[in-house]
C-alpha positions in Angstrom: -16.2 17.4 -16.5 -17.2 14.5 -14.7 -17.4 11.4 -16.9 -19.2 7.7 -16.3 -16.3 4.9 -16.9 -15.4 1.4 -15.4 -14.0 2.4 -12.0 -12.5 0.1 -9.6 -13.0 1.7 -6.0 -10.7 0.6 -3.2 -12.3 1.7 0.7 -10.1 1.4 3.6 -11.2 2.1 7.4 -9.2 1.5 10.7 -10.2 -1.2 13.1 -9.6 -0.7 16.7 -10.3 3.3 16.1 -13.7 3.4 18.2 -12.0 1.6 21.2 -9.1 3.8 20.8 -10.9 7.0 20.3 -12.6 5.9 24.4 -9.5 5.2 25.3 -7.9 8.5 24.3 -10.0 11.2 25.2 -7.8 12.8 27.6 -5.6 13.3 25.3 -7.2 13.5 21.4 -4.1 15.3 19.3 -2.1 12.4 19.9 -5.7 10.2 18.5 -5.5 12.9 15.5 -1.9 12.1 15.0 -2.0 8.6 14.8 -5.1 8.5 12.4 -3.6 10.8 10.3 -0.5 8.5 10.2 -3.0 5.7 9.3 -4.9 7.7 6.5 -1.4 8.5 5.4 -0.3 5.0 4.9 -3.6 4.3 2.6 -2.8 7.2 0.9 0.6 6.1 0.0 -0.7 3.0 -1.0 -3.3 3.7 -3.4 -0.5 6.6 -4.9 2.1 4.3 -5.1 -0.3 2.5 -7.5 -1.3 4.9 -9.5 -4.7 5.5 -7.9 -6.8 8.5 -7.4 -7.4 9.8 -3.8 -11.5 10.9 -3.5 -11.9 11.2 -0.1 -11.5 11.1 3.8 -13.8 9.8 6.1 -13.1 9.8 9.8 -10.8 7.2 9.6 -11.7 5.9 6.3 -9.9 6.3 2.7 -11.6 5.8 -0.8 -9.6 5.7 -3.6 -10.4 5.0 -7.2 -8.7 3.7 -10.1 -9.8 4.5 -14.3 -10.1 8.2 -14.0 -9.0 10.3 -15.9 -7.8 7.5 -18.0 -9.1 3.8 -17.2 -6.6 1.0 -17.9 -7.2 -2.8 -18.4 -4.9 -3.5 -14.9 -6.8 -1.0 -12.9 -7.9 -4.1 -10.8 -4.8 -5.2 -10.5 -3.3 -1.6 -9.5 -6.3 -2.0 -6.6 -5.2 -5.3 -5.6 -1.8 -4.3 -5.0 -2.4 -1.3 -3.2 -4.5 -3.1 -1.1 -2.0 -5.7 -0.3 0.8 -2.9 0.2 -1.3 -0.9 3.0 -2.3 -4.1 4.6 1.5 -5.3 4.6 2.1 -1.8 6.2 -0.1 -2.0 8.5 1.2 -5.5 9.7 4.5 -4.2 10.3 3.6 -1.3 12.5 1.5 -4.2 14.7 4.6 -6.0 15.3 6.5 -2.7 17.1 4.9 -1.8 20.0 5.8 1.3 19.9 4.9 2.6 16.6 1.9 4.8 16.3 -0.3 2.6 14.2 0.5 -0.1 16.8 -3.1 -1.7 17.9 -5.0 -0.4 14.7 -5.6 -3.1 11.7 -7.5 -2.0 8.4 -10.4 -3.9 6.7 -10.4 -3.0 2.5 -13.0 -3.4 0.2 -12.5 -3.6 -3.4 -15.2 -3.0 -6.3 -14.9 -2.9 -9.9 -18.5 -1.5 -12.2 -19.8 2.0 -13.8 -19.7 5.0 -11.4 -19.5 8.8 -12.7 -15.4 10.1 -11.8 -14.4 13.2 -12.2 -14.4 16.8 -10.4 -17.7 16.7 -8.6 -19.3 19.0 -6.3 -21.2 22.7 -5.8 -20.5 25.9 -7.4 -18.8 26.6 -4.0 -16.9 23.6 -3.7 -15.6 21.4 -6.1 -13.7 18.0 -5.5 -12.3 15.0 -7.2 -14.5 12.3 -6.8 -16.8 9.1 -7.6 -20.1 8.5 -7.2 -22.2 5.6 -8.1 -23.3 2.1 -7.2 -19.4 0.5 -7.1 -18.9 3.1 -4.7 -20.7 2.2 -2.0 -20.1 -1.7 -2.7 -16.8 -1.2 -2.2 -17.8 0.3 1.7 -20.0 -2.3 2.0 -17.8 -4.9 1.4 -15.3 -3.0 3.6 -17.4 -3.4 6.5 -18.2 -7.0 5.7 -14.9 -7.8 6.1 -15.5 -7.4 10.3 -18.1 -9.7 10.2 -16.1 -12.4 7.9 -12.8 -11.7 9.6 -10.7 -11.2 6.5 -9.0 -8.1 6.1 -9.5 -7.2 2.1 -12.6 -8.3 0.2 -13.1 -8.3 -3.4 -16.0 -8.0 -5.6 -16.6 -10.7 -8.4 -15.1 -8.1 -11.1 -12.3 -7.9 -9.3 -11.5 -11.9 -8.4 -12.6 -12.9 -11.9 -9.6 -10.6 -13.2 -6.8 -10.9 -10.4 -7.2 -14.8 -11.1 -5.8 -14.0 -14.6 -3.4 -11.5 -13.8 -2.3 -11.5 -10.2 1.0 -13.2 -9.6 1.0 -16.1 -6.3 4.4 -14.5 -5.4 1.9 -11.2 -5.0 -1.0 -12.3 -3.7 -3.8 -15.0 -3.7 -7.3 -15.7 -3.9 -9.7 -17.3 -1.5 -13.4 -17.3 -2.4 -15.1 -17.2 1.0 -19.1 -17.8 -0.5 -22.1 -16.4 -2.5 -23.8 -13.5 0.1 -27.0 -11.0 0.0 -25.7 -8.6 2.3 -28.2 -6.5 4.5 -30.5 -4.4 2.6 -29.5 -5.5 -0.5 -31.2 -7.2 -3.0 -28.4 -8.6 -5.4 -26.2 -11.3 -4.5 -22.2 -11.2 -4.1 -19.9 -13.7 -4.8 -16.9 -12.8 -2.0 -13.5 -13.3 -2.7 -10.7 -12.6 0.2 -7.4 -11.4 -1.2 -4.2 -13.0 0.7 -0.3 -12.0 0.9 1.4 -14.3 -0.8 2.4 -17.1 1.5 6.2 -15.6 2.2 4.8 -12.7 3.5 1.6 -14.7 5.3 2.3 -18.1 6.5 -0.6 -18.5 8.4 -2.7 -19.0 5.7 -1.4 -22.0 3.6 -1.9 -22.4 0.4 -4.1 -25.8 1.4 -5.6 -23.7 4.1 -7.4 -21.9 0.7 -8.0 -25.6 -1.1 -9.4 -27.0 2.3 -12.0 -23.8 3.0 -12.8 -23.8 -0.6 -14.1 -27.0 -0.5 -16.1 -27.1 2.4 -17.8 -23.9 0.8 -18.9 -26.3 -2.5 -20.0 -28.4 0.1 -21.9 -26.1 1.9 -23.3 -24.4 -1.6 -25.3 -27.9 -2.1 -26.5 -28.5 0.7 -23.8 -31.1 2.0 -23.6 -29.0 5.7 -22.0 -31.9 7.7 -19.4 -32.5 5.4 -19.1 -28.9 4.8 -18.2 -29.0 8.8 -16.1 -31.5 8.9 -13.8 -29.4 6.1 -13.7 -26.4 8.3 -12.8 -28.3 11.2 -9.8 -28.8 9.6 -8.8 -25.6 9.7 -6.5 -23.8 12.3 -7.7 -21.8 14.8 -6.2 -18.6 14.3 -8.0 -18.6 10.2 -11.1 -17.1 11.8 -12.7 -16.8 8.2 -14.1 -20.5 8.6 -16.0 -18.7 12.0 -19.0 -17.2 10.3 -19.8 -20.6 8.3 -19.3 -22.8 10.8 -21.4 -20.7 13.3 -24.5 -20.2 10.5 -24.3 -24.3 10.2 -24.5 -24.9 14.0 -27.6 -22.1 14.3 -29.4 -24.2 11.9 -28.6 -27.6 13.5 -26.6 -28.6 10.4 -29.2 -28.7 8.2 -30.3 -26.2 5.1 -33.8 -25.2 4.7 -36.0 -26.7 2.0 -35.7 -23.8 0.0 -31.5 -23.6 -0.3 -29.9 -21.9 -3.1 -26.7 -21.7 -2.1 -27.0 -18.1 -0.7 -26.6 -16.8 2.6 -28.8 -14.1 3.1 -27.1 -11.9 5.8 -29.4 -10.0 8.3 -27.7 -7.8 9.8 -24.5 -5.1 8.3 
């Protein structure tokens, strides 16, 4: 029977498959392969940490974690699945020849209530999820396109991966307070990093120096706030979206700022 618990959903899609999919319609078994070496790879990684698969999308994954039995490091299990298919998917990228070669992933992780279980028809029954933290987790999936981060987590999830998440695992970056599209509740965004063997791109001051320009930028200190991301390398396109929102607005906030930046568009 289908149960309501604390779940913590992970949602994993394929960027680049549109492009591909034009690209290859001459010839769409070979598409079908490679996506189905892609959803393979998620699947691994959500198995490999004890998760729960729920369903196939396209080119999309959802897996779950705290059904049948929820444990206290569910989010953690998440995290490093997460980080595992994203690693994956970094090494294929660096063989031009492998099939996943010119696909990257964007993740999104949420952790709240949602009914688990085997749901469905009388004619068709599936393991599943359903709920609210389901369809965060998508959303913040496809915020990850227009943040350029690869893996976002909810506040849930950041708030416990501080605590329990090892640097030699992963890290945390939070990347600002959002009301996505169509939504009327506010999101605290957190991206989720390698660990800075396996990601030198991103140093570990990289994190301190975006971090603070977001503080900056929370009240009302805009210039400054620019200035900070300045700093940053070219190639950590998360500091893009801020610095582009500050520009549109002629580096001022409106009268009425709270901190929030109330996206209009998914």
């Amino acid at each position: 029977e289908p149960q309501e618990s604390d779940i913590t959903v992970l949602f994993c899609d394929v960027r680049g498959f549109s492009k591909k999919s034009e690209q290859s319609q001459q010839n769409l078994r070979e598409l079908l392969d490679r996506v189905s070496d892609a959803l393979g790879v998620m699947t691994c990684g959500i198995i490999k940490y004890d998760g729960v698969i729920a369903d196939f999308q396209g080119d999309a994954a959802l897996g779950f974690w705290g059904w049948p039995t929820p444990h206290e490091d569910d989010r953690l299990s998440a995290c490093r699945a997460a980080l595992h298919i994203q690693q994956e998917f970094q090494h294929a990228r660096s063989d031009s020849r492998h099939t996943l070669a010119g696909f990257q992933v964007g993740i999104g992780i949420a952790h709240g209530r949602a009914i688990a279980g085997k749901i469905g028809t009388t004619e068709q029954i599936k393991v599943g999820a359903f709920g609210p933290t389901v369809n965060l987790g998508a959303r913040l999936e496809g915020l990850t396109k227009s943040l350029s981060t690869a893996i976002l987590i909810d506040e849930a999830t950041a708030n416990f991966a501080r605590q329990a998440l090892p640097p030699s695992e992963g890290r945390l970056r939070r990347i600002g307070r959002f009301r996505p599209a169509g939504m009327t509740t506010e999101l605290m965004l957190t991206e989720l990093l390698p660990p800075v063997e396996l990601d030198p791109t991103v140093t570990d001051e990289a994190i301190k120096i975006y971090e603070t320009a977001w503080d900056l930028f929370a009240v009302g200190e805009w210039r400054d706030a620019f200035d900070q991301l300045n700093q940053l390398p070219e190639h950590d396109r998360v500091k893009d979206y801020l610095m582009l929102y500050i520009t549109q607005h002629n580096g001022k906030p409106p009268a009425n700022w709270n901190g929030v930046i109330v996206m209009q568009s998914k």
